[in-house]
C-alpha positions in Angstrom: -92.8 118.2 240.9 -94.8 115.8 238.2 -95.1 111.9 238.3 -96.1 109.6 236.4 -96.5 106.6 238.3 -95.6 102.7 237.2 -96.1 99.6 238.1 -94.7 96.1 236.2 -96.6 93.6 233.9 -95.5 90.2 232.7 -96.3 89.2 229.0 -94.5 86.6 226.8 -92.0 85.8 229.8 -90.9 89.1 229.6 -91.2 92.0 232.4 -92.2 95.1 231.1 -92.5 98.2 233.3 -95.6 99.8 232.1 -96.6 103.7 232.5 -99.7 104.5 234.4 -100.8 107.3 232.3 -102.3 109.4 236.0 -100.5 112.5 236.8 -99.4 113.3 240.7 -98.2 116.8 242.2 -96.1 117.3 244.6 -95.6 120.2 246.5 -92.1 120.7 247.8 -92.3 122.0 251.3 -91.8 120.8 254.4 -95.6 118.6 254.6 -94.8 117.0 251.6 -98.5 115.4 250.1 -98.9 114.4 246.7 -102.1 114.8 244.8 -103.3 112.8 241.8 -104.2 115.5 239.1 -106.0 113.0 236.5 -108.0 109.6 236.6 -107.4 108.0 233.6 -111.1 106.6 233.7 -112.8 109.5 233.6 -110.8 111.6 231.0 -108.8 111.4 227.6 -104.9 110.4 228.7 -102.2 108.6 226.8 -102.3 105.0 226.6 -100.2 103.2 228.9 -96.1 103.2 227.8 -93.0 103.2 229.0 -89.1 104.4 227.7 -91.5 107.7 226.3 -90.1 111.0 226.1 -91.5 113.6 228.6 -90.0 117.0 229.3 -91.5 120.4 230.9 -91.8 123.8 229.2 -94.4 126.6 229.4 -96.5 125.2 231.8 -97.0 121.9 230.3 -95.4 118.5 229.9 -95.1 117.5 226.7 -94.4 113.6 226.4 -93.9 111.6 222.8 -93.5 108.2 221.3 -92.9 105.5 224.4 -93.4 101.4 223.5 -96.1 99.4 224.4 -96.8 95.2 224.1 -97.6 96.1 220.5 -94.8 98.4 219.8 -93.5 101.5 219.3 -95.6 104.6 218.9 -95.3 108.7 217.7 -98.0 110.7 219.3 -97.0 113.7 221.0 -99.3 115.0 224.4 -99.6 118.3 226.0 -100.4 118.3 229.9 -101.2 121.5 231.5 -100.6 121.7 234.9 -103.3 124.9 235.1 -106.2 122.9 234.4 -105.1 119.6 234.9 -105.8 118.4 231.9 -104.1 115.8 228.9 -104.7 117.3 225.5 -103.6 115.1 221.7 -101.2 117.0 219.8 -102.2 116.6 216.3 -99.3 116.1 214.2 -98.3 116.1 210.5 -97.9 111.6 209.8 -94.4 111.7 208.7 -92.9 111.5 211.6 -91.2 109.3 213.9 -92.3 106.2 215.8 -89.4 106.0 218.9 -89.0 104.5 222.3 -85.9 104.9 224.4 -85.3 108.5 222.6 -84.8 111.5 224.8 -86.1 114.9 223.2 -85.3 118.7 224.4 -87.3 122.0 223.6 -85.7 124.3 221.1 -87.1 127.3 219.0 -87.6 127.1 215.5 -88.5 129.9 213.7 -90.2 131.2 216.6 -91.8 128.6 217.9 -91.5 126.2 219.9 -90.2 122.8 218.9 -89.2 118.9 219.7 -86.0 117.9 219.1 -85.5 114.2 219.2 -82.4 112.2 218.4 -81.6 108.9 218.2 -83.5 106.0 219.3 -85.3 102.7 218.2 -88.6 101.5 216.5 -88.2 98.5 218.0 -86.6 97.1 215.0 -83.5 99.2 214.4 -81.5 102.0 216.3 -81.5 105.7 215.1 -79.0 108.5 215.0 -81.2 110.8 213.1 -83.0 114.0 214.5 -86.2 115.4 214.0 -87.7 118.5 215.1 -91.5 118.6 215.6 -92.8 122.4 215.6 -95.4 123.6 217.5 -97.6 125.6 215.4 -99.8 126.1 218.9 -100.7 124.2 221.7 -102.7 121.6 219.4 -101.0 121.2 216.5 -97.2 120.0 215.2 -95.3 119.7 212.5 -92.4 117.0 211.8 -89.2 117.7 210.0 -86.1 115.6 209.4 -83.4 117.9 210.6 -80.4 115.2 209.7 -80.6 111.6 208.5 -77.2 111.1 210.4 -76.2 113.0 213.2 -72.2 111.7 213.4 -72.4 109.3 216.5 -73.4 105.6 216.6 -77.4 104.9 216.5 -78.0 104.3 219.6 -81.2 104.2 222.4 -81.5 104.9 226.2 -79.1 108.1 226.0 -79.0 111.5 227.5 -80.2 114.3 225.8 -80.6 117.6 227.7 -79.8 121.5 227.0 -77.2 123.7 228.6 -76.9 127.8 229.0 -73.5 128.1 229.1 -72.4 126.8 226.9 -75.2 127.2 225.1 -75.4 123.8 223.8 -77.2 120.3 223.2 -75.5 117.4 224.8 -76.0 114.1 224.0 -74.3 110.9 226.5 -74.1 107.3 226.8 -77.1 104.8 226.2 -76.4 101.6 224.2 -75.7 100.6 220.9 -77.1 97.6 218.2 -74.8 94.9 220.1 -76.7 96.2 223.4 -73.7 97.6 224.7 -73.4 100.5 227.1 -71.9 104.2 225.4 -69.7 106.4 227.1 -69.4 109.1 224.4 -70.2 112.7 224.6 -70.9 115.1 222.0 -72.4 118.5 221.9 -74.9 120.2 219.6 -74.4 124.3 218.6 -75.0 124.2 214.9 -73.0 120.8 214.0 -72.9 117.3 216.2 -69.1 117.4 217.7 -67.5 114.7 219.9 -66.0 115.8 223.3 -62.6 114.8 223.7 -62.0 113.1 227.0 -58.7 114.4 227.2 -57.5 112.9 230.4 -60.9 114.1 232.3 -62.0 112.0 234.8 -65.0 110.2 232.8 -68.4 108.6 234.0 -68.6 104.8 233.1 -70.2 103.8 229.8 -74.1 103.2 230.8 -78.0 104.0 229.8 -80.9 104.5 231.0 -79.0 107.3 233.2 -80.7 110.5 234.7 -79.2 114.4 233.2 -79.7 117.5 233.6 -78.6 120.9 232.1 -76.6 122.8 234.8 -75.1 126.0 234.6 -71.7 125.2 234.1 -72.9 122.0 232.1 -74.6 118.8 232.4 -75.2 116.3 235.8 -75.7 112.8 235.5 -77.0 110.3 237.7 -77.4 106.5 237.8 -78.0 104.0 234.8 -77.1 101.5 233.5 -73.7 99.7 232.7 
């Protein structure tokens, strides 16, 4: 299990929680320890960031965009767990700058790739997507995959991957008016809105926990 720690800052009368950008272990048996894996004054980290992207695939956790005191940002890094070590992934400039904009690994073309939907520059609220390839473990390119994916723009959502079905889903976070969502849709060639139907229904909220499960998605917590 990975960490990344925080703590909380005050600036401008505002509280900010702010990402320490060292990585902790954890193994899970019964003498639980954790073990800081990085200092970040003795080797190349992100800057510190919170509401950033981070997601584990291949042996590495990939993290992207995140805000800071000076606003949004749109680098992508690569952590592997094997050696320990933060690596910059250098990435074509068109792409997005996003906080509070949750990504999941797909394949494109064969390789590996960031899908990110949704989301704010700290200005406006999103409900495009983007895909950043990974050409390897050092480079990426950017693509806008849809300028308007069908739900409202919208920041502090779920976004997590399913096997069965094999799908994208995409719930809650909060809209312009900072209002908590409590749609669902799901992503298998074309956005699509899931009927509630009479279902029980979790509360509208953001800034929830989800996970892909194999008969669907789990969500914890948040926001209302």
């Amino acid at each position: 299990m990975l960490l990344i720690g925080c703590q909380s800052c005050e600036a401008d009368n505002m509280t900010w929680s702010i990402v320490l950008v060292a990585c902790f272990v954890a193994s899970i048996a019964a003498d639980l320890q954790w073990q800081q894996l990085t200092n970040q004054t003795t080797s190349l980290t992100p800057s510190p960031r919170t509401m950033y992207s981070s997601l584990y695939a291949q042996k590495s956790m990939i993290i992207f965009g995140g805000t800071t005191l000076s606003g949004s940002l749109g680098d992508v890094w690569n952590f592997t767990t094997g050696t320990s070590q933060w690596k910059q992934v250098a990435t074509t400039d068109n792409g997005p700058q996003r906080h509070g904009a949750p990504a999941v690994i797909v394949f494109s073309g064969g390789h590996p790739a960031l899908a990110v939907y949704g989301g704010s520059n700290g200005t406006n609220l999103f409900a495009d997507g983007w895909l950043c390839v990974f050409l390897n473990d050092s480079f990426c390119t950017w693509r806008l995959v849809s300028a308007s994916s069908g739900f409202e723009p919208r920041m502090d959502h779920s976004l997590v991957l399913s096997a069965n079905p094999s799908a994208i889903w995409l719930f809650g976070g909060r809209n312009e008016n900072d209002e908590a969502l409590g749609d669902l849709w799901s992503f298998a060639g074309s956005w699509n809105q899931v009927d509630k139907n009479g279902r029980t229904w979790p509360s509208p909220r953001y800034g929830h926990s989800c996970i892909g499960h194999p008969e669907g998605i789990l969500i914890f917590g948040g926001r209302v």
